[in-house]
N, C-alpha and C positions, 0 to 999 in steps of 0.2 A: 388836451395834450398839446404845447407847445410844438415848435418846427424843431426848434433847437434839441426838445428833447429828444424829442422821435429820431432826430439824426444821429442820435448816439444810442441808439435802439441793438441789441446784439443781430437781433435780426436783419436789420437794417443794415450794417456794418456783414452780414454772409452775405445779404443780394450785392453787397459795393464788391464784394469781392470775388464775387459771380459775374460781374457784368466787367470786373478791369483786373483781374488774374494778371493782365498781361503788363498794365500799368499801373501799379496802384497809388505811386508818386505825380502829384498832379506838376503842371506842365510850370518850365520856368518863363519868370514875367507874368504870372498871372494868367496866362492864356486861358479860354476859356472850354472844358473841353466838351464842350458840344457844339462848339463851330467846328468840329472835326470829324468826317468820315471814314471808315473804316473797311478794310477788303474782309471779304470774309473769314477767317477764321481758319487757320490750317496747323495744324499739331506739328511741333517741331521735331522737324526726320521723317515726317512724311512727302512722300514727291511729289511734285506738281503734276497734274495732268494740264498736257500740253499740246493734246488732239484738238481741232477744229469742233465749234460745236455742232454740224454736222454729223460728226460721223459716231456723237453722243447719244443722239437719237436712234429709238430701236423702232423701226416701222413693222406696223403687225395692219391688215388689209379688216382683218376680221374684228378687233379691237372698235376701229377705224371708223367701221358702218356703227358698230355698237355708241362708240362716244358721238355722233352724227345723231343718233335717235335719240340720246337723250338730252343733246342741248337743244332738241329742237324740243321736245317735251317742258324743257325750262322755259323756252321762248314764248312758247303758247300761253304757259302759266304767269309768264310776266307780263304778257298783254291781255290776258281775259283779265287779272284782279283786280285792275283799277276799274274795272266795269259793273265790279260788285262794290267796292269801297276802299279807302287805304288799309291798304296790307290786304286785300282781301276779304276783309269784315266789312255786313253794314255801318252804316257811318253815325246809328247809334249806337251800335254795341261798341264801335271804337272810340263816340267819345264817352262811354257811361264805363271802359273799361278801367280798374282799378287793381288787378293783378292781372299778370302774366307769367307764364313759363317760358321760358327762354329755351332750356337744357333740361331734358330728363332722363335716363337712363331706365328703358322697356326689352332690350333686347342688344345680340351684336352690331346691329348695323348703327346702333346711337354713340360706341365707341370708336366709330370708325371716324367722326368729328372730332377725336381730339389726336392731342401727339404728346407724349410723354419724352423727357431727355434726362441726363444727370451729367454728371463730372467727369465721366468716363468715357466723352467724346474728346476731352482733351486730356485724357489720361489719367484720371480718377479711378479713384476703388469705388464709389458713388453706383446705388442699381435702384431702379425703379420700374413699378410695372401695372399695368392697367387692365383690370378685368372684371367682369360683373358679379356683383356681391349675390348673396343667398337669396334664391328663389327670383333670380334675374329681374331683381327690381332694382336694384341700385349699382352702383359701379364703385369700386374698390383700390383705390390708389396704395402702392404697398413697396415696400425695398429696405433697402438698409445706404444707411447715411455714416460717411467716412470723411472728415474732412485732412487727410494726409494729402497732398499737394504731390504730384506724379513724380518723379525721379529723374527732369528731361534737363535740370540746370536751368532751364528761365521760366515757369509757370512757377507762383511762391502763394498761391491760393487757391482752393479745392473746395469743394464737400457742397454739394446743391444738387437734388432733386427737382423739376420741373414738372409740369400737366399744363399745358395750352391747349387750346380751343383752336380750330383750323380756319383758315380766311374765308367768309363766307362769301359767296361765288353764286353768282347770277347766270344765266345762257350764254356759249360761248367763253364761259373763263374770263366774266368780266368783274370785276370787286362789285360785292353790294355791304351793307353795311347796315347795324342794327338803328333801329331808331327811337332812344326811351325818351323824349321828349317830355311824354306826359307820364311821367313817373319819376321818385325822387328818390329811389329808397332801393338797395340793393336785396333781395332776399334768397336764403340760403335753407337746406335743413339737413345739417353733418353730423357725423359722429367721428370722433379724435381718437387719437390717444394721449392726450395734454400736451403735444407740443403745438407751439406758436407756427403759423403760416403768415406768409404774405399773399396778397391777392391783389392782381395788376390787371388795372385797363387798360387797352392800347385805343385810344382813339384815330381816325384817320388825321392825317398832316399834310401837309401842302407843300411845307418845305425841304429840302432831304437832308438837311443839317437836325431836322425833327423825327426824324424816323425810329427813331431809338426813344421819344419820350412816352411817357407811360404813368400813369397815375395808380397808385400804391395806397393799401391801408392793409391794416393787421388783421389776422383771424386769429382766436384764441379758445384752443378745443377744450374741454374738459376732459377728458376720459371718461371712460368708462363704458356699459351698456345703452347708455339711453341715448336719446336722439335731440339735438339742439337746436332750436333755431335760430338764425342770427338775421338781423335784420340792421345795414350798415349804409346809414343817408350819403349818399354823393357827395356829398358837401363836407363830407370828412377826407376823402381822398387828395392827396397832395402830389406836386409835378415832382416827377425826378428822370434823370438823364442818363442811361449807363450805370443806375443806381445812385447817382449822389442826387440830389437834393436841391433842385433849384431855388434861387433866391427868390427869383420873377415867378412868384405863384399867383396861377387863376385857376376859374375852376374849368368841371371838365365839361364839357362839350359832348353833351349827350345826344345829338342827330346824327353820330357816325359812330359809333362803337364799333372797331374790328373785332379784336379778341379780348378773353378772358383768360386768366391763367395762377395757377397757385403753384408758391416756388417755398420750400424750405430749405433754409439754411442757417438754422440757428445753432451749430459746430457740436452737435451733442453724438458723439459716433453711438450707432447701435438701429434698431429697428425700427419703422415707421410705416403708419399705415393711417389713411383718410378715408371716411367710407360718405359718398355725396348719392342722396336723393334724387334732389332738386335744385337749379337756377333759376331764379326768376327776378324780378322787377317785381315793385306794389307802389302805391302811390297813399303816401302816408299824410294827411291832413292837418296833423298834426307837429310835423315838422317845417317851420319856417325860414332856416336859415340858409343862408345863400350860399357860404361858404365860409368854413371855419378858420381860414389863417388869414394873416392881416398879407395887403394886397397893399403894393411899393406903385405912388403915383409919377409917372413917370415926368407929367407938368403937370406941377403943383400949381395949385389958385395961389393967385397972388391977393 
């Protein structure tokens, strides 16, 4: 599939309108809008809070000594593993490894790693909700999808569902970050209800004009009862900024993966539900390309 086409993807076209509700006119002169940073996000007629950050913080003594034990429990854990091998594996089973789980859903505390969001923080009729499917093996993504756009005079685009994965966080509350390196191949194993998802990497960035970029491909459920699995090369994933579409496409950078996340918005009002297994990585032998869209050389050979 083409860049071009993909860019006029219905799907494609609810996340553009999920991520610029606010702007969806791009800027005059050509500007470009991802050399552009953004405050955060405040629903119009809501007030500013305008306390000191100080006096935002709730001090609890008892909390306190609790979050103290267990970043020190992290710390331990992150200086014994490189004494067994990276990641903690021997360093033949890490390099003979060829699948991984990343994400599984066994119990509550496996939901407690992600965040669910919809429309309805800027004023949507948008609901979504997060809980463990039957016989607490799987986790159950479920709501109803509304794309009516709020009643506030300036938002003119609605209707999106989200599920993100939480920043993964080393001793101290310091970022750590996934490392598939030695794997090429995204693996999944869902059950739908036939509508179309998106699913978005956030790699780490460097620069804060980048903070927003996010690499995007399609999920396409079947319905029904049975169970599917999808297995989607890296090398199909394509850059986009605030949902549009970079022209400067590379591929993605798999020694920092932050989060993962599946966003629907394909404007079909009515009920929706995802039911996920498993996340994983596999490293697939058989796929050798580097990457699927054609790459703009910025000096060309003469």
């Amino acid at each position: 599939m083409s860049l071009s086409r993909i860019a006029r993807h219905p799907l494609l076209l609810g996340c553009v309108r999920h991520q610029l509700f606010l702007n969806p006119s791009p800027l005059p002169g050509g500007a470009c809008m991802r050399s552009l940073s953004r405050a955060q996000y405040r629903r119009p007629g809501q007030p500013k809070d305008n306390r000191p950050p100080w006096k935002r913080i709730k001090f609890d003594f008892a909390k306190g000594v609790e979050g103290v034990k267990r970043q020190l429990t992290l710390l331990k854990k992150e200086l014994l593993d490189p004494l067994v091998g990276p990641e903690g594996k021997p360093m033949l089973e890490h390099m003979l490894e060829q699948n991984r789980v990343v994400w599984e859903f066994r119990g509550p505390e496996c939901l407690e790693q992600w965040s669910v969001s919809s429309d309805r923080e800027i004023g949507g009729q948008s609901e979504a909700y997060l809980k463990l499917g039957r016989n607490n093996n799987t986790c159950l993504l479920y709501g109803t999808l509304c794309a009516a756009p709020p009643r506030d005079g300036e938002t003119r685009y609605s209707g999106y569902c989200t599920m993100r994965s939480k920043q993964r966080l080393c001793s101290f509350d310091r970022k750590t970050h996934f490392d598939w390196t030695s794997f090429n191949t995204l693996h999944l194993r869902v059950r739908g209800d036939g509508r179309p998802w998106m699913i978005n990497l956030a790699p780490e960035t460097y620069f804060s004009h980048q903070k927003d970029d996010m690499y995007s491909y399609f999920l396409y459920t079947r319905g029904g009862p049975y169970w599917q699995e999808v297995k989607i090369p890296f090398s199909k994933f394509f850059l986009g900024h605030r949902g549009r579409i970079q022209d400067d496409q590379h591929h993605l950078w798999l020694d920092k993966i932050n989060t993962i996340g599946f966003t629907l918005g394909d404007k079909v009002d009515g009920p929706f539900q995802l039911e996920i297994d498993f996340i994983g990585v596999c490293k697939d032998y058989a796929h050798t390309e580097e990457f699927a869209y054609e790459k703009y050389k910025r000096n060309p050979e003469v």
